[in-house]
C-alpha positions as CSV (number, residue, x, y, z in Angstrom):
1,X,60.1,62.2,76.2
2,X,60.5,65.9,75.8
3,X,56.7,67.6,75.7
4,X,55.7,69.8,72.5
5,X,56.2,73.0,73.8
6,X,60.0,72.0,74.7
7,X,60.9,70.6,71.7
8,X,59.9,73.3,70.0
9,X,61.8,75.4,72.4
10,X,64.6,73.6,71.7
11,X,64.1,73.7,67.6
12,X,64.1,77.8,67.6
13,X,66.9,77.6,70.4
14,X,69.4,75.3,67.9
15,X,67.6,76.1,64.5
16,X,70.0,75.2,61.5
17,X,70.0,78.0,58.9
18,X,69.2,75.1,56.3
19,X,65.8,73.6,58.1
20,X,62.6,75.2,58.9
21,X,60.1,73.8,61.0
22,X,56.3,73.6,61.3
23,X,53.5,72.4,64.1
24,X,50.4,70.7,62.2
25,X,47.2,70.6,64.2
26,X,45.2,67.8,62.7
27,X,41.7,69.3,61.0
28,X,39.5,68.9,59.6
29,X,40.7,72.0,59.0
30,X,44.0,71.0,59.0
31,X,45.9,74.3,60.2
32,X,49.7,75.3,61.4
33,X,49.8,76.8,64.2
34,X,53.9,77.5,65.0
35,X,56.5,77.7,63.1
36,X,60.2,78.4,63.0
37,X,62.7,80.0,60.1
38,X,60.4,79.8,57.5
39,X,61.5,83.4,55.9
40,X,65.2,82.0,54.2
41,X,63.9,79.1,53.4
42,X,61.1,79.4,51.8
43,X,60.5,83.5,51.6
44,X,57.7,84.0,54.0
45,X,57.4,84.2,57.5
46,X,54.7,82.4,58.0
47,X,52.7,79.5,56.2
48,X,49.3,77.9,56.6
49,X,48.3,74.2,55.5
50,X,46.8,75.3,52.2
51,X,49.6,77.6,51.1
52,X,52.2,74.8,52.4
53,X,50.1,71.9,49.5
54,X,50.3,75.2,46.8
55,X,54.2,75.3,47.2
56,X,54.8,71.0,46.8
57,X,55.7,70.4,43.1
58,X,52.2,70.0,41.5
59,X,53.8,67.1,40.1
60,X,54.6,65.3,43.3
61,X,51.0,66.1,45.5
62,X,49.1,63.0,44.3
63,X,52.2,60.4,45.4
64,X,52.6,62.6,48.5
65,X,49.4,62.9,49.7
66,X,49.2,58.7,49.0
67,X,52.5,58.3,51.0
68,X,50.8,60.4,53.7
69,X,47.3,58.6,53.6
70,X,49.4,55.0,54.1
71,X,51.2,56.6,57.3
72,X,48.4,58.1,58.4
73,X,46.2,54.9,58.4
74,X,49.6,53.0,60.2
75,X,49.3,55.8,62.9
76,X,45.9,54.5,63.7
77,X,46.4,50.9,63.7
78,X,49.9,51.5,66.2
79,X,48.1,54.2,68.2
80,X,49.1,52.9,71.5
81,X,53.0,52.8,70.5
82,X,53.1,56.1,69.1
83,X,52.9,57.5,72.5
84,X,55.5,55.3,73.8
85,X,58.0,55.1,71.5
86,X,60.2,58.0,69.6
87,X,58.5,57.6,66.3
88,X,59.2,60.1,62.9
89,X,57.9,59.6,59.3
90,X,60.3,60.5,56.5
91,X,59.9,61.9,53.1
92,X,61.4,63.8,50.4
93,X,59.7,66.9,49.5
94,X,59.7,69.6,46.4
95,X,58.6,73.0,47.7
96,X,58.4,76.5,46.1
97,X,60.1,79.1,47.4
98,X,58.8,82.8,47.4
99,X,61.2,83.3,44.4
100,X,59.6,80.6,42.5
101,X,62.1,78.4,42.6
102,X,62.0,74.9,43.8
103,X,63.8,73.1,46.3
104,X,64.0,69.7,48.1
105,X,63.3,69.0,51.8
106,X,64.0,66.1,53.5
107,X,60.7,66.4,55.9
108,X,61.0,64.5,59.3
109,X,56.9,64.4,60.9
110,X,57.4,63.4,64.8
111,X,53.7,63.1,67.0
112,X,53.6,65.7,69.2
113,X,50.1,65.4,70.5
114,X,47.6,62.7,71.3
115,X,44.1,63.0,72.0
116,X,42.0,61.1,74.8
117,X,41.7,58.0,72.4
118,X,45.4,57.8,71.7
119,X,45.1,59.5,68.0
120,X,47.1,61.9,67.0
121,X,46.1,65.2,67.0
122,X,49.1,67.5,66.2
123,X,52.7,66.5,64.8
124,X,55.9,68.8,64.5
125,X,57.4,68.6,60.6
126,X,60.9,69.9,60.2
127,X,62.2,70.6,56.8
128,X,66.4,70.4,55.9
129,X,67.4,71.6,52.6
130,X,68.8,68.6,50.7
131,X,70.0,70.8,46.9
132,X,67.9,73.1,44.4
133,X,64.9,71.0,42.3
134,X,66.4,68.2,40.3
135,X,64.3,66.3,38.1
136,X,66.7,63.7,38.8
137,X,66.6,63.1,42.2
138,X,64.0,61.0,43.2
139,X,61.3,60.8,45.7
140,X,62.6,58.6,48.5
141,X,60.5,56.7,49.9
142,X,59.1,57.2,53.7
143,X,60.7,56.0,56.8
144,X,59.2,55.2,59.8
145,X,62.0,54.6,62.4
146,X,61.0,52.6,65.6
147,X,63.1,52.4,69.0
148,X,61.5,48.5,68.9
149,X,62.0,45.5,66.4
150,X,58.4,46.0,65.3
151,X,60.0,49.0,63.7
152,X,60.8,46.7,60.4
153,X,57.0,45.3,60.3
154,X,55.2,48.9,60.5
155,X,58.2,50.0,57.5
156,X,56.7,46.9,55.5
157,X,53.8,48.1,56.1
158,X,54.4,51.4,55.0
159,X,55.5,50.8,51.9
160,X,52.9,48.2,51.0
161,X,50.1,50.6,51.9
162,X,52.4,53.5,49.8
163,X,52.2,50.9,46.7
164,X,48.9,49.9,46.7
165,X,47.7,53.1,46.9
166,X,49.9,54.3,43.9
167,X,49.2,51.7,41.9
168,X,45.8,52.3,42.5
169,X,46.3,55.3,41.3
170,X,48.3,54.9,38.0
171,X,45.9,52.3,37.3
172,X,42.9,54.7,37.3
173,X,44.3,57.0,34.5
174,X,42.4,57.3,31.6
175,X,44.5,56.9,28.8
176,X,43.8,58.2,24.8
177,X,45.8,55.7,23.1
178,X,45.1,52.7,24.8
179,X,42.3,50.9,26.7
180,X,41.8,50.8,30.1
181,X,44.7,48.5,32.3
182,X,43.7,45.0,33.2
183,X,44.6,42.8,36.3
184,X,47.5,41.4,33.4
185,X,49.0,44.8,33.6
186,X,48.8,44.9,37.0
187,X,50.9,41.1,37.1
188,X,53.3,42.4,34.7
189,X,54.3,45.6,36.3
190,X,55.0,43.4,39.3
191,X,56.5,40.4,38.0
192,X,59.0,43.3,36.5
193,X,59.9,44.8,39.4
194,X,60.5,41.9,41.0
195,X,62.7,41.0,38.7
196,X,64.5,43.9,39.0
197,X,64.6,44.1,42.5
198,X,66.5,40.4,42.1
199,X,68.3,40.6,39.1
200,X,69.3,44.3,38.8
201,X,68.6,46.3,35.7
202,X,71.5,44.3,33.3
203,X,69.4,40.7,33.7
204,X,65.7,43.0,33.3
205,X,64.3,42.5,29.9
206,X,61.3,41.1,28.3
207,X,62.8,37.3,28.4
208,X,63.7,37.0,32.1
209,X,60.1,38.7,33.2
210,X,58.3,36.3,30.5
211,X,60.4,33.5,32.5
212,X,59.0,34.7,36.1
213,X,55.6,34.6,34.4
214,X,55.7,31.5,32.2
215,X,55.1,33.0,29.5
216,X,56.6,33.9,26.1
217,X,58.1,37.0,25.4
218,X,55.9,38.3,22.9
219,X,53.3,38.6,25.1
220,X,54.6,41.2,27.0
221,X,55.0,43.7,24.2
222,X,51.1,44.9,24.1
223,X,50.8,45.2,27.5
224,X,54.3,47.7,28.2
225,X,53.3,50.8,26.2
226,X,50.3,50.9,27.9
227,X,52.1,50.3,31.7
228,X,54.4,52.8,30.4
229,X,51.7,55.8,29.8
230,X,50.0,54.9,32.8
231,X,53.7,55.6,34.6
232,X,54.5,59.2,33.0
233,X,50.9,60.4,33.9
234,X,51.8,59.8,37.6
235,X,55.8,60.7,37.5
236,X,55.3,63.4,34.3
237,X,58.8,64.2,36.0
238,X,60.6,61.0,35.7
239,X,62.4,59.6,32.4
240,X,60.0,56.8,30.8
241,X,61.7,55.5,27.8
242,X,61.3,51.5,29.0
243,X,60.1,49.3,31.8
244,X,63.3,49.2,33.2
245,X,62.7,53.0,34.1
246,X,59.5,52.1,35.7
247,X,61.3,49.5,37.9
248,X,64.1,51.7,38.8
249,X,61.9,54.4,40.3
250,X,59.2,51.4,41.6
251,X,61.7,49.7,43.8
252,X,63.6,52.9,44.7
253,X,60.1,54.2,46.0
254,X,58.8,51.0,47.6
255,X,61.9,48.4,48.2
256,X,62.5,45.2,47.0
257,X,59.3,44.2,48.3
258,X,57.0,45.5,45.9
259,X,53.9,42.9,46.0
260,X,50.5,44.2,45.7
């Protein structure tokens, strides 16, 4: 396994003129101390942590900074393999040029430093330009590829630390027209996107997700407008017309899997 300084030797050396690249040393303060081709990509030629959070779409930093927090906590718990195996962490990323524009990176996070304990203490993000800002692209959801077959269990548990955690967090809004989400919202959301993950979006609808529940239809109506608010307050991006919206972005963000 190459060291930090000569991989990031070998990123200025071969540097793409569509990816920039950043080392993050691990704070508190969190701070950057390297990077590379940061000027035609994002207008500057330098960037520190807090001007890096300033330039992600406002309207992505919550689910980022969630998708982060459930890698982060894997990081600790697979300490020891991190410094054995070649390891990155995947995500799509909206960031704002100098121009004011927005763009999306695909960012790939590899460790590139350890301390005593086995934590890690400094990673090396690089950044390839994927198309200008579309509100319909969607957030993919992170990848954490391993050179071992435990590779599949730590991307399980990935994405069920990423749900949980944004579910969580659409379930804390506070919402004007409707009281606060119950534990049946919470069942409902899941029963439909497990429904959807099975069925696809043709066989989604309020009588096959009644059926998964055992329930009648009806039921379901007062408890989707409210599921549905709670949704566009978290992706104010993302088209929110009907649950089936919801389910398409749920599963496209979290897999099949989605079971919190």
């Amino acid at each position: 396994m190459k060291s930090a300084e000569e991989y990031k030797q070998q990123l200025e050396k071969n540097s793409q003129v569509d990816s920039f690249h950043l080392e993050l040393k691990m704070g508190p303060p969190t701070q950057v101390p390297w990077s590379c081709n940061t000027k035609p990509l994002l207008g500057c030629r330098h960037i520190t942590y807090q001007e890096f959070i300033r330039r992600l779409h406002p309207d992505y930093q919550d689910l980022f900074f969630h998708f982060g927090v459930a890698a982060y906590r894997l990081s600790i718990k697979y300490k020891d393999l991190l410094q054995e195996q070649k390891v990155s962490y995947n995500i799509m990323v909206p960031l704002r040029h100098e121009d004011g524009r927005y763009l999306w990176f695909n960012q790939v996070s590899v460790p590139s430093g350890f301390d005593q304990k086995g934590y890690i203490t400094h990673h090396i993000n690089s950044y390839r330009l994927v198309c200008a800002f579309q509100e319909s692209l969607l957030l993919s959801r992170p990848l954490v590829i391993f050179k071992s077959e435990i590779g599949n269990q730590i991307q399980s548990e990935l994405q069920q630390l990423s749900a949980e955690s944004t579910l969580d967090l659409m379930f804390a809004q506070h919402l004007e027209e409707h009281p606060p989400l119950s534990e049946n919202h919470r069942r409902i959301l899941l029963a439909w996107c497990k429904v959807y993950a099975e069925k696809g979006p043709e066989h989604t609808h309020h009588k096959s997700v009644a059926e998964e529940l055992g329930i009648k239809p009806a039921s379901l109506k007062k408890y989707v407008q409210p599921v549905l608010a709670a949704a566009r307050e978290v992706f104010p991006l993302h088209p929110m017309k009907e649950m089936n919206d919801l389910g398409r972005l749920m599963v496209g963000l979290f897999g099949v899997g989605v079971n919190v």
